[in-house]
C-alpha positions, 0 to 999 in steps of 0.5 A, a space after each residue: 334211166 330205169 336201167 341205172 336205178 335198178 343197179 342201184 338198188 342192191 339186195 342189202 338195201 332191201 333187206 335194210 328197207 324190209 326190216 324198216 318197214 317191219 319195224 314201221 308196222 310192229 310200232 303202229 301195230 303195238 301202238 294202236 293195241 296199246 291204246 285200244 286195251 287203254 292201259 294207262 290213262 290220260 295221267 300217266 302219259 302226260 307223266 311219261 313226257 314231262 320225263 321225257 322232256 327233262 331227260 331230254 334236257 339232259 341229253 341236249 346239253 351233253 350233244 351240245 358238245 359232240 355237235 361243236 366239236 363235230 362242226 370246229 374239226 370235223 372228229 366225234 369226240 367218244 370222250 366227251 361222256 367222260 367229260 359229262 362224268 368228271 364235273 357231276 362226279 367231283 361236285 358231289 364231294 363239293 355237296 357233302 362238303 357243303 352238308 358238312 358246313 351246314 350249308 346245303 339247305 340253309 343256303 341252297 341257292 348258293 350251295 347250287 350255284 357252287 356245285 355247278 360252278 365246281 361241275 361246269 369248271 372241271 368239265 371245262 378243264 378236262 375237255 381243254 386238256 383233253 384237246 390240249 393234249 390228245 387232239 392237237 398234235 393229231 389234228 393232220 392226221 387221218 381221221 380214224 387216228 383221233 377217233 381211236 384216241 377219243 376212244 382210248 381217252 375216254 377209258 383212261 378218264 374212266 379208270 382216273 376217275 375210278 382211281 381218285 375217288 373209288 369203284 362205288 356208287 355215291 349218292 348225290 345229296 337231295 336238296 329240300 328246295 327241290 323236294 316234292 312237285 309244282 302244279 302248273 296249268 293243273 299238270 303235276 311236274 315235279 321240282 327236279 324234272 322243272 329244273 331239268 326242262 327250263 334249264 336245258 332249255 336256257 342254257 342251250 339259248 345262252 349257248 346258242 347266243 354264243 354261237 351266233 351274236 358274240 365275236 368268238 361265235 364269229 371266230 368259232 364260225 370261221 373256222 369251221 368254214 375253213 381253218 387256214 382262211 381264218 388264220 390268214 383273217 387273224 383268227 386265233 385257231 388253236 384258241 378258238 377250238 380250246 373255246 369251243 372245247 371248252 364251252 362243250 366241256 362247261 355244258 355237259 358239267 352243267 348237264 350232269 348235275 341236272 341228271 344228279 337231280 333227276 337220278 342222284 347217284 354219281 360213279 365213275 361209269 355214268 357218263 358211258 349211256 348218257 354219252 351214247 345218248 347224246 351221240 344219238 341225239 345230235 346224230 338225229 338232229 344234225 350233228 354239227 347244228 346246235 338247234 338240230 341237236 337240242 331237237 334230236 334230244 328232246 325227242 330221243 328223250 320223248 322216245 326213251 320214256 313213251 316208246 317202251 309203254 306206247 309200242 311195245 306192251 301192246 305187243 306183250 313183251 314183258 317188262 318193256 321199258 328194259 328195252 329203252 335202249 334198244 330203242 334209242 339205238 335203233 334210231 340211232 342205226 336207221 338215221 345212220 341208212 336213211 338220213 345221215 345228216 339228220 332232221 336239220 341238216 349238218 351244220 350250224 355255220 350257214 350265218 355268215 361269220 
């Protein structure tokens, strides 16, 4: 028995467990050195998580869709970023046509409910077609052939997008409702990072409701267990897994004007690390397991926005939260070694359909 483990144990997988381990000490390290010197105060940390949390938010929604893509075929679909990128970006031309009614702030709930109307249908629509088209015919196919799809859809979407409306930034218009901040239980929140947080986290119970208590959450369910018994069942396949492309493409729309709200400049490249995030973030949680992902977020997002200050500055690395990135895909690498299914596991689909 001790014979079989050691020839497991391979000089790569020590190297692996050495730089992990490193990497362990380097945190608690610069965390302890961080809060010792006692650079930021009580304000400031509380600020960074409530950032954290509504960014958080953000991703969550946008992992919705890789992880009920991922639980339906079994394929990570690297255009989904580009999904997120089509709604916002077309809804804020819908929000200067509004300032130009002059309804933006004379009727802004009705000019918010419109732009995400206008956000949740084009996403909807691009992952349908992006399914319709890209997907299907490849459905029997080795697996590596719809990824290197995916990967070819998602920079024929980028450069589509930059084609209708132009290489250029384009500022999202702010909205007075959402200027200025709320004092909650004496924490100061401010009004987009509020919206951002509660949100997130009603759209995800919609969507989880969906999954589990409707009879296309049935049928999504179903066929994620096993596609041909479904359709000996009577299950509509092809219907269910444009749903579910839909329902993913609607969240990552509604996602992306929360992140207008919180970073109000729209391009055709905006989708691309916000993407990668959720990617991250649903890999963390489970991808497959809708909880799991909106977990996996909440964190990452917690991680992005305290880690830079709270492990690294004690360090005395200058401008540390330049290598928030790096933080979120350092996790996403070590995940990958160490847990691969992720913090709850893989799938959603344990609820009998």
């Amino acid at each position: 028995m001790l014979r079989t483990w050691r020839q497991r144990i391979t000089a790569t997988d020590i190297v692996v467990w050495v730089i992990g381990l490193a990497i362990a000490v380097m945190v608690v390290y610069g965390s302890a050195k961080t809060l010792a010197l006692g650079k930021y105060d009580a304000a400031t940390w509380l600020d960074l998580t409530i950032t954290g949390l509504a960014l958080g938010g953000v991703y969550a929604l946008i992992a919705l869709g890789y992880t009920l893509v991922y639980g339906i075929l079994r394929m990570i679909n690297f255009a989904h970023s580009e999904v997120f990128m089509s709604g916002p970006y077309t809804a804020t031309f819908m929000a200067y046509a509004l300032i130009s009614l002059g309804w933006w702030n004379k009727y802004p709930v009705l000019s918010l409910l419109i732009v995400m109307l206008v956000a949740a249908v084009v996403s909807s629509s691009i992952a349908v077609l992006l399914e319709r088209i890209a997907y299907r015919p490849l459905r029997t196919a080795p697996r590596l052939v719809p990824l290197i799809t995916a990967i070819g859809a998602s920079f024929f979407l980028q450069y589509t997008f930059r084609g209708l409306y132009g290489s250029g930034l384009k500022g999202y218009p702010e909205m007075d409702i959402f200027k200025g901040f709320l004092m909650i239980a004496g924490i100061r929140v401010f009004k987009t990072q509020a919206t951002a947080i509660i949100g997130a986290i009603v759209l995800m119970l919609i969507l989880y409701a969906i999954v589990q208590k409707t009879k296309i959450g049935k049928a999504m369910r179903s066929v994620s267990e096993d596609k041909e018994v479904a359709a000996l069942m009577g299950i509509d396949v092809d219907k269910t897994i444009a749903t579910t492309f839909a329902l993913g493409g609607a969240a990552a729309g509604l996602a992306g004007i929360l992140y207008l709200l919180l970073f109000p400049v729209a391009h055709f490249y905006m989708g691309f690390f916000p993407g990668l995030k959720a990617f991250t973030a649903a890999v963390l949680g489970g991808i497959g397991n809708v909880p799991g992902a909106f977990l996996g977020a909440m964190l990452l997002g917690l991680l992005e926005s305290v880690g830079p200050s709270l492990f690294l500055d004690g360090l005395g690395i200058p401008a540390a939260y330049q290598l928030k990135d790096a933080i979120a895909f350092t996790i996403l690498v070590f995940i990958l070694i160490f847990r691969p299914s992720g913090i709850l596991g893989e799938r959603l689909t344990q609820a009998k359909a």
